[in-house]
N, C-alpha and C positions, 0 to 999 in steps of 0.2 A: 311900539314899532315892530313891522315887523323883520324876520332876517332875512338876508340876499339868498339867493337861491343859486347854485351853481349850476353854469352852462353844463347842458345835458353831454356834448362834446367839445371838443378845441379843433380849429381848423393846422393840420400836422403842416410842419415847417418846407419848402420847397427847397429851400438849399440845401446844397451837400455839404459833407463833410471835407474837410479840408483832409487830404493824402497823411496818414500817419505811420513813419517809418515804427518796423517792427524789428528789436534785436531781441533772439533770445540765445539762449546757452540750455536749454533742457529738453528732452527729444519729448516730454508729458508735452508741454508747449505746441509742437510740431504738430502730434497725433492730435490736439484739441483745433489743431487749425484746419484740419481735414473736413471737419465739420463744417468752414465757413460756407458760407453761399458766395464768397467772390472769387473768378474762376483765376483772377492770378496771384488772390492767394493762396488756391489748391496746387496751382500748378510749384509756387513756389516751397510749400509744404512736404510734395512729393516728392520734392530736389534733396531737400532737408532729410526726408525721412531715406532716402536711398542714400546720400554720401553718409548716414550714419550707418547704414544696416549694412554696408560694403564692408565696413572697418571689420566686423568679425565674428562668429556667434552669435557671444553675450549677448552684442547688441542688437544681435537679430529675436533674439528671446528677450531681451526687455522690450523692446515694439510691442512684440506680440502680449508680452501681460498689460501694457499699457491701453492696449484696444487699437493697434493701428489698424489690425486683418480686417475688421467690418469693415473701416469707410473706405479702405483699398479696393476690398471686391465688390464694393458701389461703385468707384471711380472707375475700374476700367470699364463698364459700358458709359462714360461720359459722351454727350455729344462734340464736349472741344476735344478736337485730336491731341494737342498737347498734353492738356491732364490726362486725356486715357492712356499717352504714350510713356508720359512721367509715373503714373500708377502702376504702370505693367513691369518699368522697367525698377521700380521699388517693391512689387509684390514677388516677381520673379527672381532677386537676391534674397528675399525672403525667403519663400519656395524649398531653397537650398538646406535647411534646419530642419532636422527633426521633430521638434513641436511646430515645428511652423505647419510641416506638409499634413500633420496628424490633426491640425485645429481645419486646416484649408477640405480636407477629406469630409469634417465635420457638415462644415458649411455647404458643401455640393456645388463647391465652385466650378467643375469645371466644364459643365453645360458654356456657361459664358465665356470662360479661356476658350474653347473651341469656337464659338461662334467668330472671335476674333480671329481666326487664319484664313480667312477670306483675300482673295487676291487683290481687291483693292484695299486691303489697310495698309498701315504703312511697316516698313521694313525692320525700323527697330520693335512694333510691337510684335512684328513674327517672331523674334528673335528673343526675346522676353517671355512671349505665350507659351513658344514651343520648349523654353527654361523651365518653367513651372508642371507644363505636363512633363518632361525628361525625367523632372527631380519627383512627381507623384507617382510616374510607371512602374516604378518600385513595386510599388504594393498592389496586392491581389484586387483588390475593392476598387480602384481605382484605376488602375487597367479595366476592368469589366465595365465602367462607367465611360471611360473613353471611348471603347468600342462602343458601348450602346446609343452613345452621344454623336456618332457617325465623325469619331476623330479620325480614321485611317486614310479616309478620302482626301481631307486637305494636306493629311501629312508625306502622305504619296507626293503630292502635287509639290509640295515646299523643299523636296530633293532636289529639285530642278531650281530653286529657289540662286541669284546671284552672291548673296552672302554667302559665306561659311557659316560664320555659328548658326547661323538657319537650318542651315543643311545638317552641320554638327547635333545641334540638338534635336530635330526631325529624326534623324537618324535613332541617336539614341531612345528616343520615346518608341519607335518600330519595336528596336531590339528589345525591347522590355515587354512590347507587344509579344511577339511574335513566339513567345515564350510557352502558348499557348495554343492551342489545334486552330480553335476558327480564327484566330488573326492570322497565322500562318496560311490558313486555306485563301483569305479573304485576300493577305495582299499578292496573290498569284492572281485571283479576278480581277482587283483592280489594276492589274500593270504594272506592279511595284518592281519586276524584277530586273526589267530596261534602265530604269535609273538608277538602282543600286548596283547594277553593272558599272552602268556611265562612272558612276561615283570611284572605282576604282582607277582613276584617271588623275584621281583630284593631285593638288599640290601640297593638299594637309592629308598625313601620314593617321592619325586619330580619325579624321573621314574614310579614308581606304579601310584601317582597321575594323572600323563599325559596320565598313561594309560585307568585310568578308564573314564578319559576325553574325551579321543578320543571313545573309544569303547558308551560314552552315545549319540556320534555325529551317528558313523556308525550304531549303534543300531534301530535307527528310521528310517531305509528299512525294511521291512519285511524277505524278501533274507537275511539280512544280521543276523536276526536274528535267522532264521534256520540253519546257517554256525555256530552261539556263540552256540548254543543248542547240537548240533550234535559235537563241539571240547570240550565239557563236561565246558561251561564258566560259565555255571547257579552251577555247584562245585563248582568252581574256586573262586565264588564271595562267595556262601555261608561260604566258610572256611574263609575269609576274615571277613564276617562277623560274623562265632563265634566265631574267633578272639581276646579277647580285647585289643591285645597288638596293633592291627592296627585300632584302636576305629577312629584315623584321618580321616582314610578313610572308614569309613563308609555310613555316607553322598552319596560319589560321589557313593559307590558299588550300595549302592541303588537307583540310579538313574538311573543305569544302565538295573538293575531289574525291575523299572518300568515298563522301555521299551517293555523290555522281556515279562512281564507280560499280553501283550494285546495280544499272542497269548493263545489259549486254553491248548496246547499242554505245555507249560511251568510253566501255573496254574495247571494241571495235577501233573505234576512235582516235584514241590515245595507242592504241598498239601501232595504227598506221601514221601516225605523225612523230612517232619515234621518244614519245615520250613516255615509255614503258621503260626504256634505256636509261632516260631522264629520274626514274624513280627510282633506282636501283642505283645511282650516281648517290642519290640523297641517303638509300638505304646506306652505302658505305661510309658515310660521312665521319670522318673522327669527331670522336669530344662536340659533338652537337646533340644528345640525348633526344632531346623535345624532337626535334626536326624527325630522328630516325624511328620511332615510336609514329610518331604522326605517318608518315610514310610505308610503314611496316601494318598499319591500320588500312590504309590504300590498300596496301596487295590482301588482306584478308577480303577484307568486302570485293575485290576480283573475281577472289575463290570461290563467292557463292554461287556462281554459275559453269559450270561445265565448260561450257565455250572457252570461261575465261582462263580458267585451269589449265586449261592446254595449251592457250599462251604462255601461262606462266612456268607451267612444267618445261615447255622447247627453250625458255629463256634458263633454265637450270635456276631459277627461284629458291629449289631448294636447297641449295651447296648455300645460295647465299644465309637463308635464315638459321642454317644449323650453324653457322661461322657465328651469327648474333647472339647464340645462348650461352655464349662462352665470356661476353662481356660483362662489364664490371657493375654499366645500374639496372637496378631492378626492374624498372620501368621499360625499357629499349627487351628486357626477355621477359616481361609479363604480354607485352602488343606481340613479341615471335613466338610465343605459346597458343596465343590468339591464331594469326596465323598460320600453325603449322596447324593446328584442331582445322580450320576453316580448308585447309588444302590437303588435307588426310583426307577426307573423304571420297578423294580422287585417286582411285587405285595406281596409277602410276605412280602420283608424287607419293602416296603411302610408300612403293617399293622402292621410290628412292631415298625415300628418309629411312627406312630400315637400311640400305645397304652404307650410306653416311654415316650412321652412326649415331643416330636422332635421339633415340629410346633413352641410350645410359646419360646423355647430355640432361636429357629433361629430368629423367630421375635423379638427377644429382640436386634439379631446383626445387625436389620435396623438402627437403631436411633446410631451406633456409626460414627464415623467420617471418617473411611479407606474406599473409594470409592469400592478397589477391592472387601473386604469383604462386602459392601451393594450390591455388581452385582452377587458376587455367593450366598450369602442370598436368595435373590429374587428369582435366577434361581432353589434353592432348593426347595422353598416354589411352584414353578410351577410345579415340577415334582411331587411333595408328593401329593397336590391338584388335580391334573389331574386324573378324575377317582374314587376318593374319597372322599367323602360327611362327612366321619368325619374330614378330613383334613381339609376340607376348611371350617366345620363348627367350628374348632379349633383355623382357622386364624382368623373368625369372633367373636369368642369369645373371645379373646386377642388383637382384637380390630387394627389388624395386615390390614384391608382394608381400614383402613385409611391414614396408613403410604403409603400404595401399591398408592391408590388415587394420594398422595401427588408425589410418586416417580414418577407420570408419566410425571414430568418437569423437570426431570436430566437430566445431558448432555450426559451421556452414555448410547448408545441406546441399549443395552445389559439386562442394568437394566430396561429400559422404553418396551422393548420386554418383559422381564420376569414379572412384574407388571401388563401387559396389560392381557397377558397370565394366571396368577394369579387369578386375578378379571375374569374373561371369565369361569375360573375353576368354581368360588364359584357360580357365578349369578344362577344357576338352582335351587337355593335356595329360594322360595319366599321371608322369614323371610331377607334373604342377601340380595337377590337385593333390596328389597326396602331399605333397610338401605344403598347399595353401591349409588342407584341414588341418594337417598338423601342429598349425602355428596358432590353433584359436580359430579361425573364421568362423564359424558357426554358432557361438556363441557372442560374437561383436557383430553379429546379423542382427539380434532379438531387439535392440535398441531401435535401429534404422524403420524397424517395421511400424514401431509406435510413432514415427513422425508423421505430421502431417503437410509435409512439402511432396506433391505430387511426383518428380522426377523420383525423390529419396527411395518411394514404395516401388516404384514401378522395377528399379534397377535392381532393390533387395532382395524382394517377390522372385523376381526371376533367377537373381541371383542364389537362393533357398535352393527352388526349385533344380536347377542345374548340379548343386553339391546333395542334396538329399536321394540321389541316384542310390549313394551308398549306404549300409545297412548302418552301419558307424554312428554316419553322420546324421542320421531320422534319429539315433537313439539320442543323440549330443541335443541335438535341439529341442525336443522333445525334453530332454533335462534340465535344459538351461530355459525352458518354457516359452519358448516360441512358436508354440500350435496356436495358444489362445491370440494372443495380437493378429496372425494371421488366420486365422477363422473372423475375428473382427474384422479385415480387407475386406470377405468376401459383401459388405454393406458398401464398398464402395460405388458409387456413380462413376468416377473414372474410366471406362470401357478398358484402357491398355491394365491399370490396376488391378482390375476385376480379375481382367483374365488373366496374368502372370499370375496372381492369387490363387485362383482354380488350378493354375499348372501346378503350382505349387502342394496345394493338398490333395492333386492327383497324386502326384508323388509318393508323399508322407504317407497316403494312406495305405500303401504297401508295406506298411510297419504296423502291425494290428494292433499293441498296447497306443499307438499313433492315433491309427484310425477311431477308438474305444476313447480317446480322450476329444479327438475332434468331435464326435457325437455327441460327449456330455457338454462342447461349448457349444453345443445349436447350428454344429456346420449343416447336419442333414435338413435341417426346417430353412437354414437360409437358402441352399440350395433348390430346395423344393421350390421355394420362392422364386430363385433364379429361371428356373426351367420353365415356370408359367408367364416370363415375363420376354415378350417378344424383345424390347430392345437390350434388354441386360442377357440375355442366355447368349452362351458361345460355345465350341465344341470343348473346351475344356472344361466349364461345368456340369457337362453331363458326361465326361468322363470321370471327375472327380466324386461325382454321387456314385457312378457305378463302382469305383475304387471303395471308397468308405464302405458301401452295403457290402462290397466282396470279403473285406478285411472283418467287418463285423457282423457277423450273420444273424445275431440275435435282431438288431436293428431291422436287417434286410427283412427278415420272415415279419415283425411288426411293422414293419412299412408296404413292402409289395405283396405281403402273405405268400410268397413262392418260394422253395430253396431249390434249384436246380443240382441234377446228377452228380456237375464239377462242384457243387457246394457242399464240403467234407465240414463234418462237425468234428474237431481234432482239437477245441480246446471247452471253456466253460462257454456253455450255453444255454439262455434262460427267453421264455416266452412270456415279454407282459402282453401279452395280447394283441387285436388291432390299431396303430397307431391314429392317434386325435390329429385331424389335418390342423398345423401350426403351434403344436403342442408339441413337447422336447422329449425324446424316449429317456426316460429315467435309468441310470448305470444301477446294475446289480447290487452295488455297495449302497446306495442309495434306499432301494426295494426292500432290501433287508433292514434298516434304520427307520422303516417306517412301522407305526402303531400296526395290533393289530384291526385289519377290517374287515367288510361286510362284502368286498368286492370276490372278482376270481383268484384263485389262486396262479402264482407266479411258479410255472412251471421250469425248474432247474436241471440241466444236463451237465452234471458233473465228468467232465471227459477229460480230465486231467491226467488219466492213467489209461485213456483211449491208443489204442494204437493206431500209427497212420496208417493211410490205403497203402500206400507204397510198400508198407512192411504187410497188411494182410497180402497184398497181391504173392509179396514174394512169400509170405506162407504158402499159400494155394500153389503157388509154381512148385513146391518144395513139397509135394504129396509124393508118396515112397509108391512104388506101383503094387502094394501091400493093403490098398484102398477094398479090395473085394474082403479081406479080412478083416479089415477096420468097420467097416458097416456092419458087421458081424456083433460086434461089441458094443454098439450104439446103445443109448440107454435105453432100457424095455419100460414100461409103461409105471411099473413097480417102484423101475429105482429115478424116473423120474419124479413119482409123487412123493418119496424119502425126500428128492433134494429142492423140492419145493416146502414140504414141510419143516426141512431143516432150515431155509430162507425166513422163514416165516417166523419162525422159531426167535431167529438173529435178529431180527428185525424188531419184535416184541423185545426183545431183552436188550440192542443195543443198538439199532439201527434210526429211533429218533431220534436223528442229529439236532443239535442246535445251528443257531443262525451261524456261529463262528467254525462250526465245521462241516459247510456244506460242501467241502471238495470231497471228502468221504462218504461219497454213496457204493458204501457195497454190496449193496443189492445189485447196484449197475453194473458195477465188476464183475459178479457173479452172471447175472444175463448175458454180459460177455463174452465171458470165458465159456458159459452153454453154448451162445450160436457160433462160436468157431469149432467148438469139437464136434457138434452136431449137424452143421452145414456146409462146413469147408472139404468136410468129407465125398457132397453129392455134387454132381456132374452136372446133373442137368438145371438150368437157372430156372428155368418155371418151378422144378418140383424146391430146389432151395428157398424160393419165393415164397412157397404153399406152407414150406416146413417153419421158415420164418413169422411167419404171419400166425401161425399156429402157434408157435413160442409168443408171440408179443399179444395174443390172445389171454392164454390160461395165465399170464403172469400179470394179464387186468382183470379180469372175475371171467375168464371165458366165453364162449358165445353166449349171445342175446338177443332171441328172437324177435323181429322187430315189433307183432305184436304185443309182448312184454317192456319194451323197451323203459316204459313207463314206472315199470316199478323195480327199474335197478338202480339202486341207492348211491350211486354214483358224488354226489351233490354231498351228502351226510358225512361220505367217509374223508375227499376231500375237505370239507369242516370242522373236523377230529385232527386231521392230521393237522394243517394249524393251528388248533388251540395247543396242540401237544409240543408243535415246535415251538409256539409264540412265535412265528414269524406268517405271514404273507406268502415266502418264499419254500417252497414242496419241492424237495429233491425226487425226479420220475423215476426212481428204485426204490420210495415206498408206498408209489400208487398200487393198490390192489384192486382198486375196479375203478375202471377209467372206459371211458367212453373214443370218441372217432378220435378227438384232439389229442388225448393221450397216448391211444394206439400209435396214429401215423407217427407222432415226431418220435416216441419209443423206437420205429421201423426203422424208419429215417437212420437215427443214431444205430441201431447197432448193422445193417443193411450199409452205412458208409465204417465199419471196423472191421467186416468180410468182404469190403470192394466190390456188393452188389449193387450197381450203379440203378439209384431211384430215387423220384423227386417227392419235396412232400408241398400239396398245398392246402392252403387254406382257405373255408368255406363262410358262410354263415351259420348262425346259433350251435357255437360248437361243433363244425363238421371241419373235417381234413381229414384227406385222406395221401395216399401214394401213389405214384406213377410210376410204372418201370414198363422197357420198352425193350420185348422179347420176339426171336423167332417164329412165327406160325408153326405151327405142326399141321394143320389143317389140311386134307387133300382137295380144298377147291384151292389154295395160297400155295406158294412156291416156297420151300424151307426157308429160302433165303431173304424171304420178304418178313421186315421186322413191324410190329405192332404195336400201342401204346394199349397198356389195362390198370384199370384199376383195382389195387391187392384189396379184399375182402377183411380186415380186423374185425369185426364183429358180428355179422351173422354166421353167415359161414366161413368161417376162419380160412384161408388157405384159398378161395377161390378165385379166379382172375376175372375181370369183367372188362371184355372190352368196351375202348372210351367210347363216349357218344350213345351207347345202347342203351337200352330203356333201365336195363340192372342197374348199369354203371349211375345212370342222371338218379336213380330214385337212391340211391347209396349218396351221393351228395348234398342230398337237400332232403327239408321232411317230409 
């Protein structure tokens, strides 16, 4: 036989089930039922899931491990309005939990929450939707997802909405918006600001709150505060605040008003509806803190326009806020330091706050312990000071530049800006400054300069600059090593930076070991840099390169190859040659510590024992009219070659110095002490000129004819004399044959120790020569007409050429 074969299907049964009640006791059960397909046992599930998730937390965190959150944000776009209504209003108790909103973020639920605030849903699920977006505006991520979800539109529209908690939570989802630029911009486009007016109407106290909330977020556009001006909000607030029955929100009204406050147009306003009266009621308030703070914030933001100032100065504003620094919280005289900084800068109310008594008040709020109030302290006492010599002769008097001194090692560069600022104020003070140097300042500068908060440099720099007038005080800083950080300024991009920086090492460099250090930190290449650069150059940095080349002459003749007339060689000075554009000119000490090489030699002007002009001059005044007898005695030819041989002599036997005593060149001393006794004696400047140049001739190998020029061994003995010192570095008292370079700066130096005033420049391939600018004698020229020649060192020793002529250019170049 064979077997039955089973029907391929069965025809499924028609009838239903018969109704099976369902009891449970465990919320697993609930969330399993969310899954059904029958809609009123979703509906009934919902019920479930929400009076358990009410009761508290926990149970809002056990749901969620249990998996309610999926079939919840399936339900609420349900086509039955009940389950989506029941869903909403159990995902939105949910909402309310920490893990809840951080799992709901996950999932990118809230494309769908917003599609739900559509005007025809229904009312509890607005109230539910707008729960759940309240409780996720929280978070950054999610704010950004609402706006880009186009949530501000429906939630504008749900202010208007007839419930409260609609309104309530709309509200709050704004203010968590609004927190942010484009939601702030965004709900001034859409109109948001009429109803959140409206709203300050409401009957719930938490509504009005939220609203003045929000409106103190969107109030800080300017747009939006011509939008509250023009919907009559600056009323709206004021009746609030004559108010007292809404004394609660006070506070927030006036905060709002602040805001308002920094247009002109709304100080206007308020000055003519008499509620300028109104603020200074609240300014006096007893035992109200917040309120007189909030209010005392009003009159600053007043201040910032001139117009308003003058309102507030005719209202005598300032008696009232110097009375505020004398009370007891912190808070009520950190907003009247605000304040008074904010109204200082209105010359009257400044002269009334000095003749009040403003100054020693605020200095007394250095020494307390609230950091914020010692940074608006400060920055008031900079503003009152600025401009005004009683002020800062007030701070001085109260002893208030000591504390300032001291502030300048805080950690808030706020306060270290306003202090520096301060003190910068008083210093035009003789009586001040010398009591501010006295006490340290110059050395609690060096730190300020290393910050990198913009105000901190600008206020230092300047502040430097202003104290380094004194010779003192360039030596204090300069010891305490504050060149190098400012020479680092000058890299600044800051333009006020920059340039306080350049004021600053204008200054300094009027101090020559100053200037001689600023060179070795690369101020001269940074500036160079400055000056080729259209938008960074200012008239202070090309007064500060002229300063540094003035101060260091070595630098100046290797950088611009020129020493002018007024440019006196009165200390050490050394030629390393023509300066490398972007390359650092190497300090003396440096030149010396280097091997020896193959390069020029480093030509040294030991003038250590140089006399100044001012004392040859007064030699030369001080000739005995015994001159015709003195020339008499002049050396003859004989006993000049004795004291050249006897030079020579010394020179051989002791006159190669080594590197460590190259201030001992006495050979130079002795050329010295020749052209004073030999030339201070002659009258007339050409022929001293003649007689000079002849001495600075025979003391390099003599004349050199130029077709000869070739085989003067110039090069050889220079190379000897180095090997002999081991150094680079050639003291020019024991060149014996030297060529143009050697000659002129020879000239040069002893030509500025008899106060014959002549310049020396610099050529190509070793030329330089001198310039002096003499009388004509000429009888086509008028005595009194003066000329520029150039002194002959090496062909014909002694003769003038004048400039431009064919002598002169072929004496130049080869």
């Amino acid at each position: 036989m064979g077997r039955k074969s089973r029907k391929d299907s069965e025809t499924p049964c028609k009838e239903t089930f018969e109704p099976l009640p369902v009891e449970s006791k465990t919320p697993a059960t609930a969330v399993l039922l969310l899954n059904s397909p029958e809609e009123d046992i979703l509906v009934k599930a919902c019920e479930a899931i929400l009076t358990f998730a009410e009761k508290g937390d926990e149970n809002k965190a056990s749901l969620l491990a249990l998996g309610a959150l999926e079939p919840l944000c399936r339900l609420i776009v349900h086509n039955n309005k009940l389950i989506r209504r029941n869903a909403f209003m159990a995902l939105g108790i949910m909402a309310t939990n920490g893990d809840v909103k951080s799992a709901l973020k996950k999932r990118n639920a809230i494309r769908s929450i917003v599609e739900k605030l559509s005007p025809d849903e229904d009312t509890v699920v607005h109230e539910f939707a707008t729960l759940c977006l309240a409780s996720l505006s929280v978070d950054f991520v999610c704010k950004v997802q609402i706006f880009d979800n186009d949530g501000l539109p429906p939630l504008i529209q749900l202010l208007s909405s007839p419930d409260p908690d609609v309104k309530k939570n709309s509200l709050e989802t704004i203010f968590n918006l609004v927190q942010d630029y484009q939601s702030r911009q965004a709900v001034q486009e859409l109109g948001g600001i009429p109803p959140l007016l409206e709203l300050l109407k409401s009957d719930f106290p938490v509504i009005q709150n939220l609203s003045l909330k929000t409106l103190q977020s969107v109030t800080t556009e300017k747009i939006a505060r011509t939008t509250f001006r023009e919907e009559q909000g600056f009323e709206k607030l004021m009746d609030i605040l004559n108010n007292m029955d809404f004394s609660d929100l006070h506070a927030d009204a006036l905060e709002v008003l602040a805001n308002c406050l920094s247009d002109s147009d709304t100080v206007r306003l308020i000055h003519q509806s008499g509620g300028l009266m109104r603020l200074i009621e609240f300014v006096l308030t007893p035992n109200v803190p917040h309120i007189q703070c909030t209010t005392v914030k009003c009159l600053a933001r007043m201040a910032m326009n001139t117009e308003s100032c003058t309102v507030l100065h005719e209202q005598e504003v300032e008696k009232v806020l110097v009375e505020l620094l004398t009370v007891a919280d912190v808070s009520v005289k950190t907003s009247v330091c605000q304040a008074v900084a904010a109204m200082g800068v209105y010359p009257p109310s400044k002269g009334s706050f000095s003749e009040l008594g403003a100054v020693p008040a605020v200095i007394k709020l250095l020494s307390g312990d609230s950091l914020a109030l010692r940074e608006v302290a400060t920055q008031a006492l900079s503003v009152l000071t600025h401009g005004n010599e009683p002020c800062a002769l007030a701070v001085y008097e109260s002893e208030g530049h000591e504390i300032l001194i001291q502030q300048l090692c805080e950690s808030c560069p706020r306060t270290v800006a306003s202090s520096a600022a301060t003190l910068c104020n008083m210093v035009g003070q003789e009586i001040i400054r010398s009591s501010i140097l006295s006490l340290g300042i110059i050395e609690a500068l060096v730190e300020p300069l290393k910050s990198t908060h913009t105000q901190v440099l600008v206020s230092a720099t300047l502040c430097v600059a202003m104290l380094a007038c004194e010779k003192e005080a360039r030596e204090k800083f300069r010891t305490a090593g504050g060149l190098q950080p400012l020479v680092t300024l000058l890299h600044s991009n800051d333009k006020e930076v920059l340039h306080n920086a350049c004021f600053a090492v204008n200054v300094c460099a009027s101090h020559s070991p100053s200037a001689v250090d600023m060179c070795q930190y690369g101020a001269l290449e940074i500036l160079q840099e400055i000056s080729q650069s259209v938008n960074r150059r200012n008239n202070f940095s090309e007064l500060a390169m002229t300063s540094l080349l003035n101060s260091n002459l070595s630098a100046k003749y290797s950088m611009t190859g020129h020493l002018s007339p007024t440019d006196i060689i009165t200390s050490i000075f050394y030629d390393p040659g023509k300066a490398r554009l972007g390359k650092r000119i190497l300090t003396l000490e440096e030149l010396i510590q280097q091997p020896l090489n193959q390069h020029r030699a480093i030509i040294l002007v030991s003038a250590t024992t140089i006399e100044t002009r001012g004392a040859a001059e007064e030699r030369r005044g001080s000739r005995s009219e015994a001159d015709t007898s003195n020339k008499k005695d002049r050396k003859t030819p004989r006993k000049k070659k004795e004291e050249d041989k006897q030079r020579d002599e010394s020179q051989s036997e002791s006159q190669i110095v080594r590197p460590q005593n190259m201030n001992e060149d006495v050979s130079l001393q002795m050329f010295i002490k020749e052209a004073r006794e030999s030339i201070l004696l002659i009258d007339n400047e050409q022929e001293q000129c003649a007689t000079l140049a002849r001495l600075v001739s025979e003391a390099m190998g003599g004349a050199v004819p130029v077709e000869k020029l070739y085989e003067f061994s110039w090069t050889l003995h220079l190379s000897q004399l180095k090997f002999q010192l081991k150094s680079n570095v050639v003291p020019i008292g024991l060149i014996r044959k030297g060529i143009y370079c050697h000659r002129a700066l020879l000239f040069k130096c002893l030509a500025d120790c008899i106060a014959l005033p002549c310049s020396l420049v610099r050529g190509e391939y070793n030329r330089a020569w001198n310039e002096v600018l003499l009388f004509s004698h000429d009888n086509s020229r008028s005595p009194s007409q003066p000329r520029r020649f150039i002194v002959d060192l090496m062909h014909q020793p002694g003769n003038l050429l004048a400039v431009n002529t064919p002598a002169a250019l072929q004496y130049q170049s080869i």
